[in-house]
C-alpha positions as CSV (number, residue, x, y, z in Angstrom):
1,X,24.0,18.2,9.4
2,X,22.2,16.5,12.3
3,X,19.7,14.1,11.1
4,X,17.6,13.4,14.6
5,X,15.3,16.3,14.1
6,X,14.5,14.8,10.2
7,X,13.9,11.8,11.4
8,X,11.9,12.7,14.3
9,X,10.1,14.9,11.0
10,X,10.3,11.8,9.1
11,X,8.2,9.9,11.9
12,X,5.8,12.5,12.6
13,X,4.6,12.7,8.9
14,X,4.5,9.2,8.3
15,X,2.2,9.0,11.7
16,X,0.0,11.9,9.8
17,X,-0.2,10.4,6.7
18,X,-2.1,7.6,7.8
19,X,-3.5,9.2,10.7
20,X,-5.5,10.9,7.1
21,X,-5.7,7.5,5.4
22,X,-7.3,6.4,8.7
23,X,-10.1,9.2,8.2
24,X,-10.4,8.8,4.6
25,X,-11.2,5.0,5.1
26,X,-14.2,5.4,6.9
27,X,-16.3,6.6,4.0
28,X,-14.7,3.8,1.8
29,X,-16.0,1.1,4.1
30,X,-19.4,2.6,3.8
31,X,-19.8,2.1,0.3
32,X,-18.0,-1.4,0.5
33,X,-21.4,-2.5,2.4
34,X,-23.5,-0.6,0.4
35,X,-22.0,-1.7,-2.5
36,X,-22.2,-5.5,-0.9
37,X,-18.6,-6.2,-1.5
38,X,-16.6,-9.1,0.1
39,X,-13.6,-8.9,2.4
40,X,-11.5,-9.6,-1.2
41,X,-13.1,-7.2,-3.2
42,X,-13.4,-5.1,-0.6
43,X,-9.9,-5.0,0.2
44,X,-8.9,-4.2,-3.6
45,X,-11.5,-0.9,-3.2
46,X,-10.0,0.8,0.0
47,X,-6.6,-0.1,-1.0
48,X,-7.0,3.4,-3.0
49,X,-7.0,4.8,0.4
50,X,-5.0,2.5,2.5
51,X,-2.4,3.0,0.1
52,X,-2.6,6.9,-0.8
53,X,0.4,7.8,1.7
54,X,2.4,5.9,-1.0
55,X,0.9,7.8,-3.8
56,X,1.4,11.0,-2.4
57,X,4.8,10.6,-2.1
58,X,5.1,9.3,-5.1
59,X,3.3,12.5,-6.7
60,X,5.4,14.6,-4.1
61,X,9.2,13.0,-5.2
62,X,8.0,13.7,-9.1
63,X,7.1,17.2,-8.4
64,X,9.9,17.9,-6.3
65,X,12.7,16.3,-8.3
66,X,13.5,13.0,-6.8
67,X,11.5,10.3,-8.4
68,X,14.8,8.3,-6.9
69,X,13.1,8.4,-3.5
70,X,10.0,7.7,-4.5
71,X,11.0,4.6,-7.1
72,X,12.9,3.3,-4.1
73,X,9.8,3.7,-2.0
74,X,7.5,1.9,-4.7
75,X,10.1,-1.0,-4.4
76,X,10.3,-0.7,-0.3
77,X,6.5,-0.8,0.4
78,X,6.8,-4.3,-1.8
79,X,9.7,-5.7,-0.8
80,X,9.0,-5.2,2.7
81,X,5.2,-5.3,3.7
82,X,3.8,-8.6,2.4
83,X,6.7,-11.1,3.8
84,X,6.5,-8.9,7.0
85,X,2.7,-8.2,7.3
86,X,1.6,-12.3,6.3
87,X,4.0,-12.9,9.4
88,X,2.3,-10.8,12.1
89,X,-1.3,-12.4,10.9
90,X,0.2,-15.7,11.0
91,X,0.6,-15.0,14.8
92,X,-2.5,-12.7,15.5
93,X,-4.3,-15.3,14.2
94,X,-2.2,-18.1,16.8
95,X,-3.3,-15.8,19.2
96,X,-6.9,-15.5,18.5
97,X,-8.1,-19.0,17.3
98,X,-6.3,-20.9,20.4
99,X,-8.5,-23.2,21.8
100,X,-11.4,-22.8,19.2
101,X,-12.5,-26.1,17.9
102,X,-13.0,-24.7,14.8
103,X,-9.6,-23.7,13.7
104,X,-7.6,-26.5,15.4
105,X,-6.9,-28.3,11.9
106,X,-5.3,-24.8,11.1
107,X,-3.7,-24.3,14.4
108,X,-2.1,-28.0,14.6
109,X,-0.9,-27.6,10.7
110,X,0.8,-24.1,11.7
111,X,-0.7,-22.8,8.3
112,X,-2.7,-19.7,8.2
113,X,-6.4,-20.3,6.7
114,X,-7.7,-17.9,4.3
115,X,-10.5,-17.2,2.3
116,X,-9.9,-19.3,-1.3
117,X,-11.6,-16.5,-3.5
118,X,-8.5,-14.1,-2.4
119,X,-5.8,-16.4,-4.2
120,X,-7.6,-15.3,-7.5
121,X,-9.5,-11.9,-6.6
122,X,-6.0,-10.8,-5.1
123,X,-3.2,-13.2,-5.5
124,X,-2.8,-14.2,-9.1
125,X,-3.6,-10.3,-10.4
126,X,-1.2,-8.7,-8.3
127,X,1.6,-11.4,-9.4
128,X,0.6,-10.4,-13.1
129,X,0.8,-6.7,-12.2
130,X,4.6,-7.5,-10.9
131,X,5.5,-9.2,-14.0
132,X,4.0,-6.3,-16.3
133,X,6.1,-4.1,-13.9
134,X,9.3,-6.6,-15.0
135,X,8.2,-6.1,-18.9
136,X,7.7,-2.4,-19.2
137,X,11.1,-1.7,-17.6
138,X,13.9,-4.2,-17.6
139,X,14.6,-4.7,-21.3
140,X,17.3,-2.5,-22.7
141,X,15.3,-1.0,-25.6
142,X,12.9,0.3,-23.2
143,X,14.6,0.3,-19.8
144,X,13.0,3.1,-17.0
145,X,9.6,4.3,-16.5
146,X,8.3,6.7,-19.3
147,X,5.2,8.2,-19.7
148,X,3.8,5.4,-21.9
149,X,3.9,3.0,-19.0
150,X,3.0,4.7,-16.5
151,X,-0.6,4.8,-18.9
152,X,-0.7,1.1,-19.4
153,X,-0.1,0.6,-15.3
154,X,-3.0,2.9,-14.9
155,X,-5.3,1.0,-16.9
156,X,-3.9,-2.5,-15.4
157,X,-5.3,-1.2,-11.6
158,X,-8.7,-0.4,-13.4
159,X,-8.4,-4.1,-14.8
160,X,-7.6,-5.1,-11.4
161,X,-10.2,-3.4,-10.0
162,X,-13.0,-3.9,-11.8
163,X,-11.9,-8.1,-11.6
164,X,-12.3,-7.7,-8.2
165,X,-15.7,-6.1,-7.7
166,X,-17.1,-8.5,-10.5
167,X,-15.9,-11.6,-8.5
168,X,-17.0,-10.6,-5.3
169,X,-19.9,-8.8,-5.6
170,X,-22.6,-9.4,-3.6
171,X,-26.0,-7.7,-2.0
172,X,-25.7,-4.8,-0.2
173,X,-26.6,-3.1,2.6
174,X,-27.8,-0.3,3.8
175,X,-25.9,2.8,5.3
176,X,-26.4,5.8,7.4
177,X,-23.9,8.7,6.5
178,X,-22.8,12.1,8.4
179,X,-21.5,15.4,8.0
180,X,-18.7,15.0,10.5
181,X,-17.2,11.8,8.4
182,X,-17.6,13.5,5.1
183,X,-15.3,16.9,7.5
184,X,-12.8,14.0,8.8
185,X,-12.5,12.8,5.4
186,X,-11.5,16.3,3.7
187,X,-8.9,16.7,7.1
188,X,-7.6,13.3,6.2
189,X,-7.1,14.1,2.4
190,X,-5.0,17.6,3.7
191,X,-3.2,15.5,6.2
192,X,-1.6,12.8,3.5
193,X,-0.6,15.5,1.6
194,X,1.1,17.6,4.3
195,X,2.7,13.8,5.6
196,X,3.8,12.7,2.3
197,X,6.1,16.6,1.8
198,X,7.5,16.0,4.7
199,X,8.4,12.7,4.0
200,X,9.8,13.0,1.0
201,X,11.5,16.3,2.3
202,X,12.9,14.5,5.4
203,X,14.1,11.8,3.2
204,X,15.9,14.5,1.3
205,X,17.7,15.5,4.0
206,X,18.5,11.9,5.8
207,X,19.8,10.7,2.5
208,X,22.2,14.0,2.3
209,X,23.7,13.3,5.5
210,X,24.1,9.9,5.3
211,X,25.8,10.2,2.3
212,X,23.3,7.3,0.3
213,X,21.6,7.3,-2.8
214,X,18.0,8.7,-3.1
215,X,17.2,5.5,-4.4
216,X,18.0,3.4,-1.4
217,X,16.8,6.3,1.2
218,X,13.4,5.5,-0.4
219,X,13.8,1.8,-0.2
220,X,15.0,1.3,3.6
221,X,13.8,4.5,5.0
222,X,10.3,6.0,3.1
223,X,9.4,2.2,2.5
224,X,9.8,1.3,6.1
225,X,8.4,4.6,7.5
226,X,5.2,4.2,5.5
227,X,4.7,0.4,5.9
228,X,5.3,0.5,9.8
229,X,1.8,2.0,10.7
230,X,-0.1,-1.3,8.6
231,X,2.1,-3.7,11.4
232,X,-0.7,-2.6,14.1
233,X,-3.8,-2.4,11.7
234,X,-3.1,-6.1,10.7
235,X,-2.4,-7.5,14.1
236,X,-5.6,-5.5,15.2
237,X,-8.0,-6.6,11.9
238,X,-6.7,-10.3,12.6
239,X,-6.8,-10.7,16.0
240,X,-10.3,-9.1,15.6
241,X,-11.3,-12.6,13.9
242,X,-10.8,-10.8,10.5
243,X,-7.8,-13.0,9.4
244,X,-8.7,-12.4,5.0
245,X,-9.3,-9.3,5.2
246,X,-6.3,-8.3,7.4
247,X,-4.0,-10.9,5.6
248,X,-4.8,-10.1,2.0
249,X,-5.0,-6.0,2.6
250,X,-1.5,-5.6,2.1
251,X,-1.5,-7.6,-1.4
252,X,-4.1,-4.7,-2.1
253,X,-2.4,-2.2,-1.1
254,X,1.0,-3.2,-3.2
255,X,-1.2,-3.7,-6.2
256,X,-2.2,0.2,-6.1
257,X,1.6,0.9,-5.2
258,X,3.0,-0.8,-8.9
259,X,0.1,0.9,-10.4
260,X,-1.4,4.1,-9.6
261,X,1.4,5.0,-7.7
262,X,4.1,4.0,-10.4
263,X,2.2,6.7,-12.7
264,X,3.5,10.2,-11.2
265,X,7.4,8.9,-11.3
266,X,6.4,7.2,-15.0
267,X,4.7,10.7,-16.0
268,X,8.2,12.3,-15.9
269,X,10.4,9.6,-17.3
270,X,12.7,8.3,-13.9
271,X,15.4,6.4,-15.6
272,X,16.9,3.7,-13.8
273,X,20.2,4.6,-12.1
274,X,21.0,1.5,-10.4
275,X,19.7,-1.4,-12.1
276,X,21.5,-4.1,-10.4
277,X,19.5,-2.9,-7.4
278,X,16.1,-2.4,-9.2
């Protein structure tokens, strides 16, 4: 089988999966300033849209018979996006504060300054959703993701939701909506669904030819194919003097990955094949 038109496939749907995050997140943001959330907060709130490509191929491996791809993609976007994303702000932000009196403590420590309230709005949650992750599937009595768990994740996100907005709540503001958001919104929706078949489908295929497990198809191909788009939002968000929001996104996004996404692959039990790995 030749696997250059899947993976051109495989490129294209990943681009059209965000391309309908993108439109999705437009309404989000409204209601983060009317709601008068902070950049934290904030960030936990659209991360149910920043992170939907994930969730749809999540639901999309379930339905289709290979929760392998998508438990290797749950693991992937993880694994891969905070180590590579808090690197690319560390130099957007290099790049942006250079010569600005203001950061030069920050720029002459090499450190990368951000908003306190994140460690405990973002930070410390998401660490605690990881470690209920760890408890729910790596002992031997209970090893795998069942039904069950996929429940108690579900109810950790509202948790970590509802933390967030209570710690950084503040007043809001007032917005100005319009039909042809509300019409990109609905075209975004359709185009993460569309993306995350092909995806999967494309992963399929890859993983047939190259002879891998499903498993790590997900993890070094569907993780790095749907965490490659957030590279350029985070340079851009930093380097647009956002460095919190851009930095901490990703920590958001991961959180809704281990939680709602872990539910369609926990909904129809996914044992764990290769547990050395997971």
């Amino acid at each position: 089988m030749n696997i250059w038109p899947w993976v051109l496939v495989l490129g294209l749907a990943a681009w059209a999966a965000h391309w309908g995050a993108d439109r999705l997140l437009t309404p989000l943001k409204l209601l983060r300033k009317q709601w008068g959330l902070t950049a934290s907060a904030g960030a936990a709130f659209l991360a149910l849209v920043t992170a939907s490509p994930e969730v749809a191929i999540n639901i999309t491996s379930a339905a289709r018979d290979v929760s392998d791809i998508g438990l290797g993609n749950l693991l992937g976007s993880n694994i891969i996006s905070i180590p590579l994303m808090v690197t690319i702000a560390y130099f957007a932000s290099r790049k942006q504060f250079k010569n600005n009196k203001e950061h030069q403590e920050h720029l002459d420590k090499n450190i990368l300054a951000l908003n306190k309230r994140s460690v405990s709005v973002l930070s410390l949650p998401y660490l605690g959703i990881i470690a209920l992750v760890a408890i729910l599937t790596l002992p031997k009595p209970w090893r795998g993701l069942q039904p069950v768990d996929g429940w108690i994740m579900l109810a950790a996100y509202a948790a970590f939701l509802t933390h967030a907005i209570i710690k950084g709540k503040e007043k809001g503001k007032k917005v100005e909506w319009n039909k042809k958001q509300v019409w990109l919104s609905i075209a975004g929706a359709f185009a993460i669904a569309v993306g995350a078949f092909f995806i999967v489908k494309a992963t399929e295929n890859i993983v047939s030819a190259l002879n891998i497990s499903e498993i790590v198809g997900g993890l070094f191909i569907t993780g790095i194919m749907t965490t490659a788009p957030e590279i350029f939002k985070t340079w851009s968000v930093v380097k647009g003097g956002e460095v919190t929001a851009g930095t901490t996104s990703v920590i958001a996004d991961n959180a809704v990955t281990m939680t709602v996404a872990f539910f369609p692959l926990a909904l129809v039990t996914t044992p764990i094949e290769d547990f050395e790995l997971f």
